[in-house]
Structures are given as C-alpha cells and as structure tokens.
N, C-alpha and C positions, 0 to 999 in steps of 0.2 A: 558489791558496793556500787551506788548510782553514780551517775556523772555527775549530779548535782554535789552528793557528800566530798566527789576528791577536788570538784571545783574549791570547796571551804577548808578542806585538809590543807589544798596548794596554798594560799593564800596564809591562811595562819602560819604553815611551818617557815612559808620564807620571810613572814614578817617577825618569827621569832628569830629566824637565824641572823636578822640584820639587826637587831638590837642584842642577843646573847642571854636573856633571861626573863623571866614574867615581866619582873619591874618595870621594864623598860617602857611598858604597854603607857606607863602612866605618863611620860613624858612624850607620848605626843601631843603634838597640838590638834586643836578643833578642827581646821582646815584640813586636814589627813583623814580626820574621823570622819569627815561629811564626807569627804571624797568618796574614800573609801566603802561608805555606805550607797551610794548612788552607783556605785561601780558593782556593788553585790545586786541589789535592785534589779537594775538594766541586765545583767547575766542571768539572775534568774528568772525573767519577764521571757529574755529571748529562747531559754530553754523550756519553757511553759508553751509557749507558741510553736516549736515543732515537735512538743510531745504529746499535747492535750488542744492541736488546733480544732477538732471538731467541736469537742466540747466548748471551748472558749465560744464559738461562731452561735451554738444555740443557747448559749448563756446572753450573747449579744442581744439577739432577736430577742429575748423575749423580757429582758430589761427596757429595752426599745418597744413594744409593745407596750409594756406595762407602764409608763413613763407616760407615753400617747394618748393612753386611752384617761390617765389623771388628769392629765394638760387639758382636757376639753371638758368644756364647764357645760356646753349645752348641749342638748339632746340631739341627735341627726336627724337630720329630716329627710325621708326619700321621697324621688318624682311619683307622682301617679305614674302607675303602668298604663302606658297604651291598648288597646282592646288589640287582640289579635285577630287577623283577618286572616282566610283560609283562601289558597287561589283559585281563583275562581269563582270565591263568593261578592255579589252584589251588595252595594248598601243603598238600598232603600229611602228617599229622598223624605224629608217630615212633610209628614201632610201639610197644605195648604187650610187656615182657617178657615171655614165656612161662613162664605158673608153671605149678607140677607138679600133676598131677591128684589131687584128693581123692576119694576113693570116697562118704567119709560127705556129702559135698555133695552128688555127682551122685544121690546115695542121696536125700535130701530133698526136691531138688528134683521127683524123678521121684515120689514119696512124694506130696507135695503135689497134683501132676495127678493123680493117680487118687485119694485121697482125697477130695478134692470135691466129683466127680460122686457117690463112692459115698454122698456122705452128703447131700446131698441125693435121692438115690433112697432111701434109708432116712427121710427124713423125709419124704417128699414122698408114698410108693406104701405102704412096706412098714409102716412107722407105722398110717397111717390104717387100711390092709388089716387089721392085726392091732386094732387096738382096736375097728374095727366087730363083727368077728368075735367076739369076747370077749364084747359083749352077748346079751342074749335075743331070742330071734327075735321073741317080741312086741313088745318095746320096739325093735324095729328097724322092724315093722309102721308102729306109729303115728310114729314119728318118717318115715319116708318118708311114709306119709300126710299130716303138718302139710305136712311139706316142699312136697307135689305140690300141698294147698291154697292154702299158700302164695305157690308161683312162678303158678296160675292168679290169686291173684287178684291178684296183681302184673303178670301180660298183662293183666289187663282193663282197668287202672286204678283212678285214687280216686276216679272219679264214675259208674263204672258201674254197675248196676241188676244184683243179685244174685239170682236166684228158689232158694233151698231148697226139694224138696220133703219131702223128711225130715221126719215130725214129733219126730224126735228131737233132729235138730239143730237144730231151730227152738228148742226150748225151750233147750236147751243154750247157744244162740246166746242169747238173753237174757239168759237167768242170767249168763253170763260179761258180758256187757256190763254190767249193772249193778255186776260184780262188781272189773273194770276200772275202772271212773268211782269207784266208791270208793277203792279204793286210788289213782286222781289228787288226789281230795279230799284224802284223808289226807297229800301232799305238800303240799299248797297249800290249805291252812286257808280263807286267804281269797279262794277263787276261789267263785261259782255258779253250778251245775248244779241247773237244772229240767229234769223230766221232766212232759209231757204229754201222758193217755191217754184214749180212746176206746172202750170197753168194751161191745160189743153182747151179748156171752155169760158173764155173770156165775158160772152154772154150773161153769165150771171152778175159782173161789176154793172153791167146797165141797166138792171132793174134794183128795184126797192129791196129786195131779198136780201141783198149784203147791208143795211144801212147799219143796223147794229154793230156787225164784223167790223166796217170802216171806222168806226168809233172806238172799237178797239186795237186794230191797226195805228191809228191814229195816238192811240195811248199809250202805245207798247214804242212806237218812236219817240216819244217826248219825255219816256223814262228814260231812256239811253238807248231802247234795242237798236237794231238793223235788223232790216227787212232787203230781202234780196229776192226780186218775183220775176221770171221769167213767162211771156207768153208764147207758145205755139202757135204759128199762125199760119192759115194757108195763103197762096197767090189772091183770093180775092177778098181775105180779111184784111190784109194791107191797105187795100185800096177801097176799102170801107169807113166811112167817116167816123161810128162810132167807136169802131178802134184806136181811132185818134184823141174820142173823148178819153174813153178808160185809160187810155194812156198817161194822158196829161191830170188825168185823176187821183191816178199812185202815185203821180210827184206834186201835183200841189195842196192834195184832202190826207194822205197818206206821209208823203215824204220818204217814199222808199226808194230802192234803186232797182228802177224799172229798165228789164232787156225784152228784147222780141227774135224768135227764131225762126226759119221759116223751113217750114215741115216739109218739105221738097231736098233741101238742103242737108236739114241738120239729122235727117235721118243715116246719111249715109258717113257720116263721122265716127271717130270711134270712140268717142270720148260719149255722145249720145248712145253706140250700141251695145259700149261696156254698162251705164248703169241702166240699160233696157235688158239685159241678161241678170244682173244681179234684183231688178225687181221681178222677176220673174219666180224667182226662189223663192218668193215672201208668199206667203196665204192671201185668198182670194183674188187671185191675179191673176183667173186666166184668159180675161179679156183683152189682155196685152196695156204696156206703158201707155200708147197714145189714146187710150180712152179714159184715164185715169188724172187727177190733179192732185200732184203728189207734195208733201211738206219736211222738210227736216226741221229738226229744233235740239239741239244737242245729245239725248239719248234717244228722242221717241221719231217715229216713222208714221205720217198718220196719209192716209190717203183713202178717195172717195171715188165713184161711179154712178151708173145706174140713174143721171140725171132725166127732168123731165123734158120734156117736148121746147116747152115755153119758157124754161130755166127759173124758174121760180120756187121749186121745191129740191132742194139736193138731197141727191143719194144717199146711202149705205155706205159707211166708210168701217176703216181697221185701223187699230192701232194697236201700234208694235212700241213697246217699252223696251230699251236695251237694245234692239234691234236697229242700229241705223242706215238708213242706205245714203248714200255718198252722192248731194247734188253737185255739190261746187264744181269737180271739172265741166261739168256746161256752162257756167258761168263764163265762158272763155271769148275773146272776141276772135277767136280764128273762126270759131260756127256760129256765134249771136251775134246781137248788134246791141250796143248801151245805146241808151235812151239819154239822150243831154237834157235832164230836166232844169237846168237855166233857162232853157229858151222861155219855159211858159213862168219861172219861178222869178226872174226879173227878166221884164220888158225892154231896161235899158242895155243888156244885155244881148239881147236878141237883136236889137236894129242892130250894134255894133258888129254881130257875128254875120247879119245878114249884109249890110256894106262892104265884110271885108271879102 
C-alpha cells in the first residue's frame, strides 16, 4: 500500500469515527469541505515533490520553453558575425582611388628638387666667388694677410710666446694695444687698467718715431687707464736737457706717473735684481734686463731689443700671454725717485713749491 493510499484511509476512517456513520457525511458544512479539500491538495502536491521531483523539474523547463517561444510574436534577429582574424594575419588597408595626373603638381614638385641645390650653390660658391672678386686686390691682400695672422695665432694658443722681428710691427703692435684697452675702458667706465713700464732707452720719446704711440698713451689715460713708466738713466742722462724734455712730456702730452732710476744705484737693490732674475727665465733674453724696455699690462709680458743706432726704428720684440713678470716692486721710492708732475702741469704751483 502507498503512502499516498493510507494518507486517504487516515482521513476518512477518523472522519467516520467522529460522526458514527455514512450519514453523517451529509451534515457537514461547506467550510469543512473546502478545507478539507485544500488540505488533501497541499499533501498530495508535497508528496509529488519528493517523489516525482526530477520529473516535475523537466515538465517545468519545457512548459517554460514552450510558453517562451508562443510569447514572441517576432522573428529574432542575430548580429552579423565578425570576420575572423587568424594571429598574425595582416589586414590590408583599401586601396587609395586613383586620381588623375596634374602636370602643374608633378611640375612643382620636380621644381622644388632642383631649385634647392641650385640655390644653395648660388649662395654658398657663386655668391661668395663674385663678391671677393668685386674688391680690390689690396684690400683682398691685407684681409688674407689678417686672416693667415690670425688662424697662426689661433694654432699657437692664448699662452704662447709670440717673437716679432719686425720693427714695424712692433710699434704697430703697441699702438693698437693701447689703442684696444681704451676703447674697453670706454665700455666699462669703472673698470682699471694699469700699465707698467721699464724704459732703458729714453731716446726714442725725442724723435718723431713715437708720435703715433703718444696719441695712444694719451687715449688709454683719458679712458680711465694709468700708465706707470719708469726711466733708467745713467749719471750723464740726468744732467742732459732732453731728459728733462721727455720727462715733462709723459706728464703733460701723456699724463702718466713718470719715475727715473739711476742705473749706478738701482742695480744693486734687490727688488731691481729679483725681477732681473725672473726676466731672465722668459725667451729671448739673453742679452740681459738693461738692454731690454720692458711692459706689463695685466696678463701679457711684452718686451723689445735690438734698437737702432739713431733710435728711429725699434727692435724685435716678444710677447708673452699669460706669462706676467712682476714690475711694481721698482716702482718703490727707496731706489726711484717720482717725478712731481705739478711742477710743469700748473705754474701756479710751481712758484709756490719754489718760494717755499
């Protein structure tokens, strides 16, 4: 007998045993009957469910399905499939339309390649060719001349030892140096530049040969510099009149601070025979300090020789860049003697220092 059958046996025997006989059946009321029927329902619902649960599940599904596929009135519509790409395979870009050939383009472009080069060979060869040519063969001279001075003393470097023999260029080579330092003055107000000189051969301030130099002496004080120039003089240059001229010439055409040493004297000092030892180290020096007129200018060393007879042409000079030899200690008044350039720079000066 199944569970289900004595579930229904239970139920009727004890509902017969609580009334006593069939009849009874008929005096229940409705509400008993409904009950009672929702109660057999619900028992047999839950004994279906743990006896026949598989079955029930694919009865579900496919009422459910079936129901789904009535529900839908329109037809489905699927995506395009995407094309499949394999790794590694390229995809090939669409050709470009084929447009029609333009003349004036191909014309431009071609235009463009050959104008380029040609113009730079016109500005690069044929330029330069025609405007050298167009100058003067002198002024083509000296410019290749700077030029060649130039790139040598750019091979030698900024600290190398320069010998001129040229008495021309020597002086020249002065003049412009002075003539350079003043026009840096004249940029830079407040900068100073001293110059300090060593003067064995006095002789050459009393001819014409210095007039140019004095005019740049003359311009290198009036930018700011100082000029510090000492003379070497023996016993009978002192008592030489034109020694008196040059003298009073570096302080009144010049304006520098003029000393005089006397070579008897200042040889035996040691401040004169320290910097006659250290010019000796320097190249072309072997004719000793007192035949030499020596200059400082803050890095450069330049000094000259080998004067003439009549003092009109100067020597072969050297110049040292970076090399500086050290005048100043003779500037000293234990071995020189300053020069009081008031006396001849005012008059009214001079009587009063002469009265007193």
């Amino acid at each position: 007998m199944s569970l289900m059958t004595r579930v229904f046996i239970g139920l009727f025997v004890g509902r017969f045993s609580r009334t006593g006989t069939l009849e009874g059946n008929q005096h229940m009321s409705t509400v008993e009957a409904a009950f009672l029927s929702l109660l057999v329902i619900a028992l047999v619902a839950i004994v279906a469910l743990f006896r026949f649960d598989k079955e029930i599940t694919f009865i579900g599904k496919v009422v459910g399905a079936y129901f789904k596929l009535k529900g839908s009135i329109r037809p489905r519509v699927f995506p395009p499939k995407k094309p499949q790409i394999n790794v590694g395979q390229t995809i090939a870009p669409p050709a470009p339309p084929v447009e029609p050939f333009h003349f004036a383009a191909w014309l431009s472009r071609r235009w463009l390649k050959i104008s380029v080069p040609f113009a730079l060979i016109l500005l690069l060869i044929v330029m330069p060719l025609w405007w050298w040519n167009s100058h003067p063969e002198f002024w083509k001279l000296e410019l290749s001349h700077h030029v060649t001075e130039a790139w040598s003393l750019w091979k030698q470097g900024p600290k190398a030892t320069i010998h001129e023999a040229q008495s021309g260029r020597t002086l020249q080579g002065l003049t412009r140096l002075l003539d350079d330092y003043a026009d840096i003055l004249g940029r830079d107000p407040h900068r100073v530049i001293e110059l300090w000189v060593v003067d064995h051969y006095w002789q050459y301030w009393s001819t014409d040969t210095f007039n140019d130099y004095v005019r740049a002496n003359r311009k290198f004080v009036d930018s700011g510099g100082k000029i510090h120039r000492m003379f070497i003089l023996t016993p009978g240059d002192l008592r030489n009149p034109q020694v008196t001229a040059v003298l009073r010439n570096q302080c009144e055409k010049i304006g520098a601070d003029v000393w005089r040493g006397d070579v008897s004297l200042i040889a035996n000092k040691a401040e004169y025979q320290v910097t006659e030892h250290a010019f000796h180290q320097m190249p072309y020096t072997e004719t000793g300090f007192q035949t030499f007129d020596v200059l400082q200018l803050e890095d450069l060393t330049y000094y000259s020789s080998d004067f003439s007879p009549d003092y009109r042409v100067v020597g072969s000079s050297t110049w040292s860049y970076g090399q500086t030899l050290d005048l100043k200690p003779l500037f000293n008044k234990s071995i020189a003697q300053r020069i009081d350039c008031s006396l001849w720079r005012n008059p009214e000066v001079a009587q009063v220092t002469q009265r007193q």
